[in-house]
N, CA and C atoms as an extended XYZ file, in Angstrom:
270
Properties=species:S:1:pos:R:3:atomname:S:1:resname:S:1:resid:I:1 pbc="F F F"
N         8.617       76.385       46.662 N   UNK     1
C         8.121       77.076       45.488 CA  UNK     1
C         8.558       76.292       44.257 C   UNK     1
N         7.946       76.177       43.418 N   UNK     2
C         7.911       74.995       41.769 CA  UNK     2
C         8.202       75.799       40.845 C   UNK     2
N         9.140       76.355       40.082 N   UNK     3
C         9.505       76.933       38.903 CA  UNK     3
C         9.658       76.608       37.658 C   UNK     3
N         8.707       76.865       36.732 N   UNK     4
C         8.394       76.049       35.366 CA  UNK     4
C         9.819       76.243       34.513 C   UNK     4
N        10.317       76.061       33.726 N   UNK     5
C        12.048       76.346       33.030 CA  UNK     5
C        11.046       76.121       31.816 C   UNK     5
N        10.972       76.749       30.730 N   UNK     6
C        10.846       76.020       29.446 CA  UNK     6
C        12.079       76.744       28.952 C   UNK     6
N        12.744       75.444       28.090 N   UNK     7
C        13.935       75.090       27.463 CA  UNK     7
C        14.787       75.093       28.440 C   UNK     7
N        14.558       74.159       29.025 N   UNK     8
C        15.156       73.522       30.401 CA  UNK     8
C        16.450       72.765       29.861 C   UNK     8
N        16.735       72.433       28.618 N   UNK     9
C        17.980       71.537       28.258 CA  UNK     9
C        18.943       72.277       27.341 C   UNK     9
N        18.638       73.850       26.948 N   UNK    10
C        19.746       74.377       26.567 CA  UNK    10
C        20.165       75.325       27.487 C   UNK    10
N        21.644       75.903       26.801 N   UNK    11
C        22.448       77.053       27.491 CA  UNK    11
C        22.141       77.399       28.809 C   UNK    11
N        21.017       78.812       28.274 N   UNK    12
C        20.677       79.344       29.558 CA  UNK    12
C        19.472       78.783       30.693 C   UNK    12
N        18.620       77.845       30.016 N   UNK    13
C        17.513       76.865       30.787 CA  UNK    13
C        18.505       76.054       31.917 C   UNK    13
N        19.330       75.197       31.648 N   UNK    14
C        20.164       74.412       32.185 CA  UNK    14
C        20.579       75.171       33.042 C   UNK    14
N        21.115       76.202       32.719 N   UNK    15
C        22.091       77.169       33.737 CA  UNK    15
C        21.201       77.906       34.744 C   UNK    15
N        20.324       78.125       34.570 N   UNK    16
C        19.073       78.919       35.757 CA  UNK    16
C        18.540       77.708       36.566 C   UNK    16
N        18.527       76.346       35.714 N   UNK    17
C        17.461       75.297       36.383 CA  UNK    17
C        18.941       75.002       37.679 C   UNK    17
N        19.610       74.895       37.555 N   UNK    18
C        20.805       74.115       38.447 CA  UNK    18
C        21.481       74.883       39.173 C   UNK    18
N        21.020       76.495       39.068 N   UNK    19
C        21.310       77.346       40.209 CA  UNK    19
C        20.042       77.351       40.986 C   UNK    19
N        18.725       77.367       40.383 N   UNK    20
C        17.254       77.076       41.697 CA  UNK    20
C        17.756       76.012       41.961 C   UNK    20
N        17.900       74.833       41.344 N   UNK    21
C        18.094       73.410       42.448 CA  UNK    21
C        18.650       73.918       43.924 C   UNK    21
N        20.258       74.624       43.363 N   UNK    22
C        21.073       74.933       44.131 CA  UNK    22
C        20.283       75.575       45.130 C   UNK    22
N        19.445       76.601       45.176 N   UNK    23
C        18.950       77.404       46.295 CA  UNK    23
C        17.611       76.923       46.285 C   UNK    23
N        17.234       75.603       46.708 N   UNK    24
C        16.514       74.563       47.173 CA  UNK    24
C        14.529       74.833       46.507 C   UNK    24
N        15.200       75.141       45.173 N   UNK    25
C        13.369       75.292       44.388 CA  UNK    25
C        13.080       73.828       43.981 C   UNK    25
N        12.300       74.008       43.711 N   UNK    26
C        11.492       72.568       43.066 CA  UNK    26
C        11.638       72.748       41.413 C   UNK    26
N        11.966       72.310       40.769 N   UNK    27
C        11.994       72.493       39.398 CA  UNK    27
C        11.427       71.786       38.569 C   UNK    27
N        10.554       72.366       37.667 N   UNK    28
C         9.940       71.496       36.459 CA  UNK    28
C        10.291       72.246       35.351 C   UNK    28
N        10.820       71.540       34.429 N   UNK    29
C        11.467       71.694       32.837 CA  UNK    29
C        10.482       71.368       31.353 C   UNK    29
N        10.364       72.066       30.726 N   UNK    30
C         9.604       71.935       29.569 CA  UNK    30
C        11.022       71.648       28.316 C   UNK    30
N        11.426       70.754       27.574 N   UNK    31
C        12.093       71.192       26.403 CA  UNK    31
C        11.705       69.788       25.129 C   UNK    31
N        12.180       70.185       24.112 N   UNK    32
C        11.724       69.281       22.979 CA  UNK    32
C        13.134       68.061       22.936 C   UNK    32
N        14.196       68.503       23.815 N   UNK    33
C        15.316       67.359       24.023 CA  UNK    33
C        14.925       66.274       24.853 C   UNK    33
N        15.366       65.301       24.616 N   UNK    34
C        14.684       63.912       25.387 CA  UNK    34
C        15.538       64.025       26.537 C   UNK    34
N        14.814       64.055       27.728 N   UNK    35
C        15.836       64.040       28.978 CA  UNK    35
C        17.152       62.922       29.004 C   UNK    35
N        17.219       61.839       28.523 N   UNK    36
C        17.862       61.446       27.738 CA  UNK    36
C        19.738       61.742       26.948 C   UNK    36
N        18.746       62.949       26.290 N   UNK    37
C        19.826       63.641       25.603 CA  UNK    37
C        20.528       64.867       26.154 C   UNK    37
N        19.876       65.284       27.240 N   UNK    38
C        19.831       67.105       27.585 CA  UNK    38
C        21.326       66.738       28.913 C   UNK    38
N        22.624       66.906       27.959 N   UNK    39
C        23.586       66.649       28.167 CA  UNK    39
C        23.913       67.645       29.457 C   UNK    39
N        23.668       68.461       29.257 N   UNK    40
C        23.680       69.908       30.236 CA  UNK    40
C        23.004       69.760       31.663 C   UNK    40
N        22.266       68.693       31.720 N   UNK    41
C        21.327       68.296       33.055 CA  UNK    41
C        21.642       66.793       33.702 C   UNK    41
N        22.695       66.146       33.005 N   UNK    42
C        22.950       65.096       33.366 CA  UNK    42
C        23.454       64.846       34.605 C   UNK    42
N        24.432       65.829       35.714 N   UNK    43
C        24.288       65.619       37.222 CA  UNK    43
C        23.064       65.710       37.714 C   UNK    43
N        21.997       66.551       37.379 N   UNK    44
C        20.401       67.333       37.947 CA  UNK    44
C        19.414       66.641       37.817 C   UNK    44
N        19.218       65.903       36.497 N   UNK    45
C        18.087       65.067       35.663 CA  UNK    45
C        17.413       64.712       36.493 C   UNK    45
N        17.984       63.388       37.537 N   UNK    46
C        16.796       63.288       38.908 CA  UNK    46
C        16.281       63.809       39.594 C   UNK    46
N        16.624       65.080       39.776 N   UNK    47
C        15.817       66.758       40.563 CA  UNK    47
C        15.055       67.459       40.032 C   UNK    47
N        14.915       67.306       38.433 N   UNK    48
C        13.981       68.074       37.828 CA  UNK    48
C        12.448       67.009       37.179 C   UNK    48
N        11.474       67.464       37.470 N   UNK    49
C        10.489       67.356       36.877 CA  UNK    49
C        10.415       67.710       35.564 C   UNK    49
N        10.734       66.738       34.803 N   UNK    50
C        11.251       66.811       33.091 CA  UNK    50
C         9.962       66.621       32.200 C   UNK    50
N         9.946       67.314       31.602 N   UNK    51
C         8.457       67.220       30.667 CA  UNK    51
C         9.005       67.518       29.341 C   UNK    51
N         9.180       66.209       28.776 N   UNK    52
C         9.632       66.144       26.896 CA  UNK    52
C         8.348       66.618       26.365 C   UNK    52
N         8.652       67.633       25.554 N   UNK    53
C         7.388       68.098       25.212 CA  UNK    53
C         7.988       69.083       24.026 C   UNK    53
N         7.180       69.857       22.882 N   UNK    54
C         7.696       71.039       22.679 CA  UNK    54
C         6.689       72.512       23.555 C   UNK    54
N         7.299       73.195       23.981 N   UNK    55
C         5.928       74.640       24.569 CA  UNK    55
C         5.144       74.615       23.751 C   UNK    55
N         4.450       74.467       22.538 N   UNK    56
C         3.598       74.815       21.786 CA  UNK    56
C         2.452       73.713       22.431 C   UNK    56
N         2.846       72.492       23.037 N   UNK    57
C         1.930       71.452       23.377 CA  UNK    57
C         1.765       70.948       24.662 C   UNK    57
N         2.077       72.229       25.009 N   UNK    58
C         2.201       72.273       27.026 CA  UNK    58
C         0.572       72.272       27.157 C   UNK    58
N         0.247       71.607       28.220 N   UNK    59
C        -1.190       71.942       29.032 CA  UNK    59
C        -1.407       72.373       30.314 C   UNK    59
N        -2.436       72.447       30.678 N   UNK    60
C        -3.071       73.413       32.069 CA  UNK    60
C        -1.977       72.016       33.615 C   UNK    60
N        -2.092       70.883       32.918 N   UNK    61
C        -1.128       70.004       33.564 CA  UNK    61
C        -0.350       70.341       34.153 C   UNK    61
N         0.811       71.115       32.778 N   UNK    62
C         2.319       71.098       32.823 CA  UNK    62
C         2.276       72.414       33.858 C   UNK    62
N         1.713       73.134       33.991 N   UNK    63
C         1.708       74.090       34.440 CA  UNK    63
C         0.797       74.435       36.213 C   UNK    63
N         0.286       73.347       36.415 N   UNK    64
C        -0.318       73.184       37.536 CA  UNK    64
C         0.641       73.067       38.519 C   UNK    64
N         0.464       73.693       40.135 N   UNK    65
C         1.579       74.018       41.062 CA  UNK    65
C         2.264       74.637       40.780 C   UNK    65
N         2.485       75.198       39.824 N   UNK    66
C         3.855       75.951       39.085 CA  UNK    66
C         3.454       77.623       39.667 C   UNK    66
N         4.476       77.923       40.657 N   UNK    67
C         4.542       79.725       40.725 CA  UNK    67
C         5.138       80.443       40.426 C   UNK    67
N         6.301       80.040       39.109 N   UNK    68
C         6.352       80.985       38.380 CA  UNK    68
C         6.983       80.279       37.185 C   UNK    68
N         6.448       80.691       36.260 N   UNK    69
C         7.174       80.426       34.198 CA  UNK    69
C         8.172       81.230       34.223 C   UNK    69
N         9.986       80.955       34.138 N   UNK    70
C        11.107       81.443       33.027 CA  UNK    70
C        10.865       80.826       31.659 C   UNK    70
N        10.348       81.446       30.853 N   UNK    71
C        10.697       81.854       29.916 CA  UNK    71
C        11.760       81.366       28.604 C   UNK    71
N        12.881       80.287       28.624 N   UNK    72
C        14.250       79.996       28.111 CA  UNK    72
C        14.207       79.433       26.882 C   UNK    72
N        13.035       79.090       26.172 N   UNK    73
C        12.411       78.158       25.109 CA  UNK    73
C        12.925       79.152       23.898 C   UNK    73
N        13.619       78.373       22.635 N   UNK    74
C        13.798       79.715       21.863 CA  UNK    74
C        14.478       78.692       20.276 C   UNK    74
N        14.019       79.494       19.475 N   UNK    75
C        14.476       78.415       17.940 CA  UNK    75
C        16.014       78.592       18.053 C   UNK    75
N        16.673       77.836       17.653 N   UNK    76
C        17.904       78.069       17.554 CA  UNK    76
C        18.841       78.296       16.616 C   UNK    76
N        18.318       77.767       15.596 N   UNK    77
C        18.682       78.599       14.175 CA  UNK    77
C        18.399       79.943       13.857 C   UNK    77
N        19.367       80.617       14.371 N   UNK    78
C        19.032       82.309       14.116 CA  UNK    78
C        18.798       82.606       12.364 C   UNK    78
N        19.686       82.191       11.717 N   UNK    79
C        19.542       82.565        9.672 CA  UNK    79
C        18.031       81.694        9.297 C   UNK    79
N        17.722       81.034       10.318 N   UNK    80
C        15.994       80.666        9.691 CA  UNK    80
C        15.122       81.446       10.755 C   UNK    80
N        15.555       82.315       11.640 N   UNK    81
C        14.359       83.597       12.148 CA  UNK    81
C        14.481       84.631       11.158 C   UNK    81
N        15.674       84.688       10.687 N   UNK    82
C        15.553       86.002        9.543 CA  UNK    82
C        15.006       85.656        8.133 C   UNK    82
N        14.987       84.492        7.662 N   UNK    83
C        14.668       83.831        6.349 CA  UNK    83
C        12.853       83.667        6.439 C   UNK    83
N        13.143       83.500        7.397 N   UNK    84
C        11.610       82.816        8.144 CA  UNK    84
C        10.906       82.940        9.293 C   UNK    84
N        10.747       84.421        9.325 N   UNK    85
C        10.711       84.962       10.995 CA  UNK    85
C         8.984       84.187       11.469 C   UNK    85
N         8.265       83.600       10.604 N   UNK    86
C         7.001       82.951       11.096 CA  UNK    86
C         7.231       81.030       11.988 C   UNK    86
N         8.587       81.085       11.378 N   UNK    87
C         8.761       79.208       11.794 CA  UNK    87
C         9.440       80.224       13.145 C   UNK    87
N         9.687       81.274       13.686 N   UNK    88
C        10.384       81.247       15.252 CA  UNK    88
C         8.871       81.695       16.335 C   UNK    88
N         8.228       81.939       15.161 N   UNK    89
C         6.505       82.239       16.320 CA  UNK    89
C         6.208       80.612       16.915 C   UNK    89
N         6.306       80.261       15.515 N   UNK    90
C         5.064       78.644       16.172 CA  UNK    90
C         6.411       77.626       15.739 C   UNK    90
């Protein structure tokens, strides 16, 4: 089974993607961190199907084989969702 992660390179993305590894899923990752950088995946990186991308510019692609989307994608500046609750939509 193929499990889509978007925001596969923070906190809680990292932490869900490397417990499915653990219980033998297939993993594909959506995040705007360059696999590269996504410090949190650096034992895993070669197990995941990494897609540098931001979600807003995902396609029917990224999402093909995939049986099921978590969800983990999220702005991270909380004082610019309240200043600016339209920059945490898009």
């Amino acid at each position: 089974m193929r499990i889509l992660v978007t925001g596969i390179a923070g906190f809680g993305g990292s932490g869900i993607a490397k417990e499915l590894l653990k219980r033998g899923y297939d993993v594909r990752g959506v995040d705007i961190i360059a696999p590269s950088h996504a410090s949190s995946l650096k034992d895993v990186i070669d197990q995941i199907d990494y897609r540098w991308k931001n979600v807003i510019d995902m396609s029917h692609e990224d999402l093909e084989g995939c049986d099921i989307v978590l969800h983990f994608c999220a702005q991270a500046d909380v004082p610019m969702g309240f200043t600016s609750p339209w920059y945490t939509v898009y």
